[in-house]
Each structure stands twice: as structure tokens, then as C-alpha cells.
C-alpha positions in Angstrom: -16.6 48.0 124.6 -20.3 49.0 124.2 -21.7 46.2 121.8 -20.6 42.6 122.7 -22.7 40.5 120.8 -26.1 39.9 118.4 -27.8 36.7 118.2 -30.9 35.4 116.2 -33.0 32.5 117.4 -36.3 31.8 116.0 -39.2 30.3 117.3 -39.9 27.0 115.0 -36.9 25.1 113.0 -38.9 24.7 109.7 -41.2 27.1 108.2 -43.8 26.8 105.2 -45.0 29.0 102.7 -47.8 31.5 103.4 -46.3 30.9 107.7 -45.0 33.4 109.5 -41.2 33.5 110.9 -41.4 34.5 114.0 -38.0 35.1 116.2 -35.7 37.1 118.6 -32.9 39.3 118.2 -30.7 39.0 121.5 -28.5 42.3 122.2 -25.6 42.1 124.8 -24.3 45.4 125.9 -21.3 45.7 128.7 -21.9 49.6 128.9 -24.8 51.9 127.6 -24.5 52.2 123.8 -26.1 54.8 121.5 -27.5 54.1 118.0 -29.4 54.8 115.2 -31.6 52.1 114.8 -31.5 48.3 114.6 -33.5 46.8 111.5 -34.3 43.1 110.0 -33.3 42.3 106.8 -35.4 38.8 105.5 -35.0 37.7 102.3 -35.3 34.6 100.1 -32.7 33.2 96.9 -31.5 30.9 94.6 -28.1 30.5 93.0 -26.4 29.0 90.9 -22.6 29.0 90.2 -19.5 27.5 88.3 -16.4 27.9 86.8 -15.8 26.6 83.4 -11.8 26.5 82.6 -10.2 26.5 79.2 -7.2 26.6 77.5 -6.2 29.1 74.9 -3.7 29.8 72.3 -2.6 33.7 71.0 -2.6 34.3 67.3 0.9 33.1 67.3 0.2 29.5 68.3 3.0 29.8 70.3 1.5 30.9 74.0 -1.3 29.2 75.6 -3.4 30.1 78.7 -6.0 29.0 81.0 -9.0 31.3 81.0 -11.4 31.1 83.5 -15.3 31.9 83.2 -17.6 32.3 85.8 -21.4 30.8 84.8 -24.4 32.3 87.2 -27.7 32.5 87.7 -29.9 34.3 90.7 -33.4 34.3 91.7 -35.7 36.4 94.6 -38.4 35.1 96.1 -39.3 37.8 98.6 -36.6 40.8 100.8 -37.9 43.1 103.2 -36.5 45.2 105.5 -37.8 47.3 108.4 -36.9 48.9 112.2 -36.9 46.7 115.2 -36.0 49.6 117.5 -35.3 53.3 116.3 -35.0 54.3 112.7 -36.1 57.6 113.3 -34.1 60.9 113.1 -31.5 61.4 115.7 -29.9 58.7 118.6 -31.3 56.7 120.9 -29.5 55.1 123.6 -29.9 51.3 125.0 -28.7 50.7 128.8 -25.4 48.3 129.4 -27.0 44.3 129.9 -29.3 42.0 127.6 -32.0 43.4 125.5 -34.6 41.3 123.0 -36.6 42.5 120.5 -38.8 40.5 118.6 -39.4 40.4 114.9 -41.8 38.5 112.5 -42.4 38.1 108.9 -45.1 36.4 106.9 -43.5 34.3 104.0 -45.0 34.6 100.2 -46.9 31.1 99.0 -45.5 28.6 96.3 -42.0 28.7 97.5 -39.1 26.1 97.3 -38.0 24.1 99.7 -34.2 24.9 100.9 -31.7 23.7 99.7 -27.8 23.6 99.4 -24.9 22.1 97.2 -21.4 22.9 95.8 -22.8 24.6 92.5 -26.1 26.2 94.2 -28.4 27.5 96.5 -31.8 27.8 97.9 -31.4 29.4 100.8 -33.5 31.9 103.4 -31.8 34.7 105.8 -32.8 36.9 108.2 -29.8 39.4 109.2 -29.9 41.8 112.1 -28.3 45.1 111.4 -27.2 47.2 114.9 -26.6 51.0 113.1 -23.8 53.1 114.8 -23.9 56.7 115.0 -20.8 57.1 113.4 -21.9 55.4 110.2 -20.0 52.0 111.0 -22.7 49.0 111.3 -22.5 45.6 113.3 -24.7 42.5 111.4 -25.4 38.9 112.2 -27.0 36.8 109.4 -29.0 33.3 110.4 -30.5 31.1 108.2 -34.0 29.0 108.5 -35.3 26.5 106.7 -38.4 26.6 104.5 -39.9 23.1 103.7 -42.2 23.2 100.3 -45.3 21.8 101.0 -45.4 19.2 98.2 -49.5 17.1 98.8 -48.8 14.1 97.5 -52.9 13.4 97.4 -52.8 16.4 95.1 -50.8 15.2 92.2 -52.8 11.8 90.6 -49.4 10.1 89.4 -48.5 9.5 93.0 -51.3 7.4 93.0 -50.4 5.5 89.9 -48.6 1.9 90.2 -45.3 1.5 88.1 -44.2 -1.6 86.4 -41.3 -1.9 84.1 -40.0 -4.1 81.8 -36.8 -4.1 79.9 -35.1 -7.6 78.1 -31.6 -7.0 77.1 -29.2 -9.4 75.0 -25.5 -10.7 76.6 -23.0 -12.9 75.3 -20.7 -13.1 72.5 -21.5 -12.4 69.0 -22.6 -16.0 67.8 -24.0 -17.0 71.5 -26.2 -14.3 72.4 -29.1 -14.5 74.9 -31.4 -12.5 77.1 -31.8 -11.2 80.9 -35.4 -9.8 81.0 -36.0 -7.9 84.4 -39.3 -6.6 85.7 -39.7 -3.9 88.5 -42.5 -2.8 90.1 -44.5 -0.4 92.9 -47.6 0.0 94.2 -47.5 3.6 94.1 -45.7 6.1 92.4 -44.9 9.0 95.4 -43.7 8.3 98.7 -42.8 10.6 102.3 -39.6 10.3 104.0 -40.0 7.7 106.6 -42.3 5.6 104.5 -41.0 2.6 102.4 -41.1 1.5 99.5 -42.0 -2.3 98.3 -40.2 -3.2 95.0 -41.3 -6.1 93.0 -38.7 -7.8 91.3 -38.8 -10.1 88.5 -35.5 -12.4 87.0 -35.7 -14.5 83.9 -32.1 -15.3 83.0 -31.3 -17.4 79.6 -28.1 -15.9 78.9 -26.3 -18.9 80.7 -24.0 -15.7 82.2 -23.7 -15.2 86.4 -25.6 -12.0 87.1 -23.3 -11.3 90.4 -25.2 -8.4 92.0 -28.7 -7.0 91.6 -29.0 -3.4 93.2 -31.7 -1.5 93.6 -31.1 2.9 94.3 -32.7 5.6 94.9 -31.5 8.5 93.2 -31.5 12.8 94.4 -30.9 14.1 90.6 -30.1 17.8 90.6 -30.2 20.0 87.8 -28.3 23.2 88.1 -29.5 26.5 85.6 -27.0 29.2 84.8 -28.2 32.2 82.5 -24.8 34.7 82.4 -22.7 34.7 80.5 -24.7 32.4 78.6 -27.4 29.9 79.6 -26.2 26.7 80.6 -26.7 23.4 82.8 -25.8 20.7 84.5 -26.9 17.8 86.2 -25.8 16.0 89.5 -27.0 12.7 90.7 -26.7 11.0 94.4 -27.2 8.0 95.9 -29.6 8.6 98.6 -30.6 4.9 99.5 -29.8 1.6 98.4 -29.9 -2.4 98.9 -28.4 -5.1 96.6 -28.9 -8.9 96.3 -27.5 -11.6 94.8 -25.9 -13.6 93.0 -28.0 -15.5 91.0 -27.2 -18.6 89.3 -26.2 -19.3 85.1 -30.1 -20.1 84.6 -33.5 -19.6 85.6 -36.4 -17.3 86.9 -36.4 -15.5 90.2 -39.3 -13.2 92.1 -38.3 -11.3 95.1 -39.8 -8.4 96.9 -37.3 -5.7 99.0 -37.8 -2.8 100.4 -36.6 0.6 100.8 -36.9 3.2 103.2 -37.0 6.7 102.0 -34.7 8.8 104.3 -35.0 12.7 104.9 -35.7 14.3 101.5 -36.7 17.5 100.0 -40.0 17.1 98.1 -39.5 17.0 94.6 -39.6 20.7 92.8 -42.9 21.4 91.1 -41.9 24.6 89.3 -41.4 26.6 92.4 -37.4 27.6 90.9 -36.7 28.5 88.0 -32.6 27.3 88.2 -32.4 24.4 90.2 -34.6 21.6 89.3 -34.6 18.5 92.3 -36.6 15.1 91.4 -36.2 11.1 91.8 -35.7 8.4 90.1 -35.7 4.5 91.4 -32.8 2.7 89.3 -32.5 -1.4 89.1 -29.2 -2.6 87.8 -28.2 -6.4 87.4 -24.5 -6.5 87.0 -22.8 -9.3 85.0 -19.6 -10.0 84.7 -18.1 -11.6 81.6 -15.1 -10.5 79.5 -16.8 -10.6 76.4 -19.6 -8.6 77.7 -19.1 -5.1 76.1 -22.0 -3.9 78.1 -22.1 -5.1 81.9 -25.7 -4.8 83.3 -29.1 -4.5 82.6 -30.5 -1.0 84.2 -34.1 -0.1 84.5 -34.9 3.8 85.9 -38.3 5.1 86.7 -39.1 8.4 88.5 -40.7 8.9 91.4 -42.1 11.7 93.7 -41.2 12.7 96.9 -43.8 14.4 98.5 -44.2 16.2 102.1 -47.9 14.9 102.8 -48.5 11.2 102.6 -51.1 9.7 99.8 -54.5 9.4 102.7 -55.6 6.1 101.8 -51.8 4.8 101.6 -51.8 1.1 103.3 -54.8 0.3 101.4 -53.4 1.0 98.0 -49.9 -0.4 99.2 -51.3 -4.0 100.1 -53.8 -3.6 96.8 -51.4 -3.1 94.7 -49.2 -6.0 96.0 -52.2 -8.8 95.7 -52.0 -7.5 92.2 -48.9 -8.5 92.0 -49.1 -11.7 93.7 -52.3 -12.5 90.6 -49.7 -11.3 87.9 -47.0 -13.9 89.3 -49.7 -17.0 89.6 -50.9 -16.2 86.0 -46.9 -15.9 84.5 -45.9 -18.9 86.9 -45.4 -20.8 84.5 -43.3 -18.2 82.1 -41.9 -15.2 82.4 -44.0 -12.5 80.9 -45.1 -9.9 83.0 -46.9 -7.9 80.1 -46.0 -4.8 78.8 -44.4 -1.7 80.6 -46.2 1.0 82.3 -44.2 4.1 83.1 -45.4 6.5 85.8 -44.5 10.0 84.2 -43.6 11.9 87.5 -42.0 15.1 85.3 -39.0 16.1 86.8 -40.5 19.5 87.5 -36.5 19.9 97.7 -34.8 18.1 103.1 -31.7 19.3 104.6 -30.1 21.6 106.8 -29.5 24.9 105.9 -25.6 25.8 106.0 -24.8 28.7 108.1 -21.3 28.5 106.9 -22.3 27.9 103.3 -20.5 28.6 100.4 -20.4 32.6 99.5 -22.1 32.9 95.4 -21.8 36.4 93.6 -24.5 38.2 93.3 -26.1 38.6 89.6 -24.5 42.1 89.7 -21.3 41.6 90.6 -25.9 -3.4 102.0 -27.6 -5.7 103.1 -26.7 -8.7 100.5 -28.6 -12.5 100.1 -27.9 -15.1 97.4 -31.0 -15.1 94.6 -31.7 -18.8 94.4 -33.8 -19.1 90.9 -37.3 -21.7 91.0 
């Protein structure tokens, strides 16, 4: 009886550094309730967390055992708490029915985006805490998300265009012969919703069926852990993709697809110090061939993911692809697209927070076509 229920809503779904969280704390009451007082609590982490297992044997080589040992890391960004209602000496009493009280809280600058995953965390709260007079609290804990704002027009290698080139040898030791691939973009950092034109060059002399040619964009996370020890690790997903093929024995191939970049965190510039989130843009062309120790041909180039667009972005898109179209006319009539130019996007994040998210300790404590070659 007395206290029924506490519930947090806030005014915007996404927040950016230097705004101010704005929300609500809703109080249900089926009788008149004393308390104390009834505070926020906002704060801002990171985590990081693992288990590393191992076996090991006693000094009579006899016994072994598994022993377990927990890896961690934690970072603050900003936690504040202060009254809502009360808070000062003595009780105060609310009447039986629904009561609101506001709150608001202006978040730091040069924050991370939000972010969540099985070995870590970037994550925002803001708990309500309803104090009893007999010492026995009631909390509710919310999350919101906080969206780094990453300026694309800021950072001159989004501008860049990137063109790679890799040749690699296949066949069998007295019959060996080259796949030469050649990838490029106008520009070297996108937005979600915008896509992104890849150029695509094929000279095969190998005389070996290249069955599959798959282009990906990759979400690579690396996870920091300081105790016991500093450590890391590094987790890569598949966030878009489209594949073509196959293309014939011999013969030169040009192709343009193009892939859309779906809901993404921006790529970290610093902002953590234990999880690290950037983006690379992988070609693969697969062969198959049993005496083929190694099966494709694989060209990765990073890329950024930004939160505000490059201004003059059509412009430089359709620019850098009559470039192209002059590099293909001038190598018509054989394959050399020239040497490789790398954009150097240095790996220093867009997703839901998860109420129900996993619980770290605290640092105390296809679309397919054939390629038909020219």
C-alpha cells in the first residue's frame, strides 16, 4: 500500500553533448505516503568486461582446475545527484493519486555516443530514488541515449577519395597467375541513410572462376580492460553487404554498386578511453580451386561514419565519379588503374540503449548478378 509505482519519461529520445535532459518523474500513490525526499541520480559510463578461463595443474601434476579471471575496465563521464522534492530535515507527506515532478540536467561536451554489446558499455542513466522514513528506499533507473556529434565537414579525410589496388597470385606452383582488383569512392565519410558508390575494377589472368565478389561494411569494436592487467580485444560485424558474380576463367570487368549505410554510431574520435568503434569497407573475390591454399583476394579501407553530412556532398559524389569514368577511358585498353591511395581515417558510436542490459561490476567490486567480363 502507499507507493504503487515510479516512472521516468523524458522529453526527447536522443540527446547531444553540451543539451540538456529534460524529463518527468511520475509518482502513483493509492493512499497518502510520507517521505524523506525523492532525488535524481544522472550519471554517464563505460565498461568493459570478460572472463578469461584456464586450466591449471597443482605442484603434483596430478590435479588440474579451471580458474576463472574476471578482466575490467570503467570510465565516468559525469554523476550528479540532487532533490526533486524534500531532502530537507524531517518528513513530508504526498497525498494518495498521481504526482510529477520534473527534473533536468545539462550534459558535459565531447561525449561518446551510446553504446552496448556483450563485453561492454557506454551507457547513460537517470534513476529516481523515493526515500522512506524508515530508511528502506524505492528506485527506478531509465536509460537515454546520447548521440556524439561527429561533423563530418570537420575532419578533411572525409573529404578525401579512396582508391585501392591490390594484385594477388593463384594457381599451382608451376601455373601461377594474377587477379588484380581495384576499389574505389568518391569520398571517404558517409551518414547513415546516405550511400555509398563503389567502383570496382576486375582483371583476371589466372584462368581460375572467381565465383563471388562481395563487398561489406564492417562495425569493428575494440574492447580495453585495465584490471587485473591491461588487455584487449577486438570484435567485427557485418553491418551491410552486397555480392556479385560469377565471373568468367578470363578477362576484365568494371562495375559500380552501391551501398546504403544503415543506422550507425559515428565513429569514436577519442571521446572513450576503453572502447574504440570505427569502419572499414572490405572487397573479397572468392575463388574456388583445390589447389588454391589461399581462396580470395581481399581489399579493406576504413571509413568514417559521421553524424553531419559533408555540405557540398552530391557535388563531390558525381565529381569524383566523372573521375572515375576518365580513369577507365584512359586504362580501356589495359588494366592499370595507377597506384593506391589509402584514406587514413584512424580508427580513433547508433543503437538503442538496453534497459535490460547486461549488469558489469563496478571497478571496486544479397542481391546477386553474373559479372560478364568485356
Amino acid at each position: 500500500m502507499g507507493l504503487q509505482e515510479l516512472k521516468i519519461i523524458f522529453d526527447n529520445p536522443i540527446y547531444y553533448p553540451g543539451e540538456t535532459v529534460k524529463g518527468k518523474l511520475f509518482i502513483f500513490l493509492d493512499t497518502p505516503q510520507k517521505y524523506r525526499g525523492i532525488r535524481i541520480q544522472i550519471k554517464g559510463v563505460a565498461q568493459t568486461f570478460w572472463r578469461v578461463t584456464k586450466k591449471e595443474t597443482d605442484n603434483s601434476l596430478r590435479h588440474t582446475a579451471k580458474k576463472s579471471t574476471e578482466s575490467f575496465a570503467h570510465e565516468e563521464y559525469f554523476s550528479r545527484r540532487f532533490y526533486i522534492a524534500g531532502g530537507h530535515a524531517g518528513e513530508t507527506e504526498l497525498p494518495s493519486g498521481e504526482h510529477v515532478r520534473p527534473f533536468e540536467y545539462k550534459l558535459p561536451q565531447n561525449l561518446p555516443s551510446s553504446f552496448e554489446s556483450e563485453f561492454g558499455s557506454i551507457r547513460y542513466t537517470a534513476k529516481a530514488i523515493f526515500g522512506f522514513p524508515w530508511g528502506f528506499n524505492q528506485e527506478i533507473e531509465h536509460a537515454f541515449k546520447v548521440v556524439s556529434n561527429c561533423d563530418l565537414n570537420r575532419d578533411p579525410r572525409a573529404k578525401k577519395p579512396v582508391m585501392v589496388e591490390k594484385c594477388k597470385a593463384f594457381g599451382c606452383y608451376c601455373t601461377l597467375s594474377t587477379i588484380t582488383a581495384n576499389l574505389s569512392i568518391p569520398l571517404g565519410g558517409y551518414v547513415p541513410g546516405q550511400s555509398i558508390p563503389v567502383n570496382v575494377d576486375l582483371e583476371n589472368k589466372s584462368g581460375i572462376k572467381i565465383s563471388n565478389v562481395k563487398l561489406t561494411l564492417h562495425k569493428n569494436v575494440i574492447y580495453r580492460v585495465k584490471k587485473p592487467r591491461a588487455d584487449e580485444k577486438t570484435k567485427s560485424f557485418i553491418e551491410a553487404e552486397i555480392s556479385k558474380g560469377p565471373m568468367e576463367y578470363k578477362g576484365m570487368i568494371s562495375y559500380k554498386q552501391v551501398l546504403k549505410v544503415p543506422d550507425l554510431q559515428p565513429s569514436t574520435l577519442n571521446t572513450c578511453g576503453i572502447i574504440t568503434i570505427n569502419y572499414t569497407l572490405k572487397l573479397e573475390a572468392d575463388v574456388k580451386r583445390w589447389c588454391c591454399r589461399r581462396r580470395s583476394l581481399k581489399i579493406i579501407t576504413p571509413i568514417l561514419i559521421g553524424t553531419v553530412p559533408i555540405a557540398n556532398y552530391q557535388s563531390l559524389v558525381a565529381s569524383g565519379q566523372q573521375n572515375d569514368r576518365i580513369r577507365r577511358k584512359v586504362n580501356s585498353e589495359g588494366f592499370s588503374p595507377g597506384a593506391a591511395v589509402y584514406c587514413t581515417a584512424a580508427p580513433p558510436t547508433y543503437q538503442e540503449p538496453i534497459l535490460r542490459a547486461r549488469k558489469y561490476p563496478e571497478e571496486n567490486a544479397s542481391e546477386t548478378s553474373p559479372l560478364i567480363p568485356k
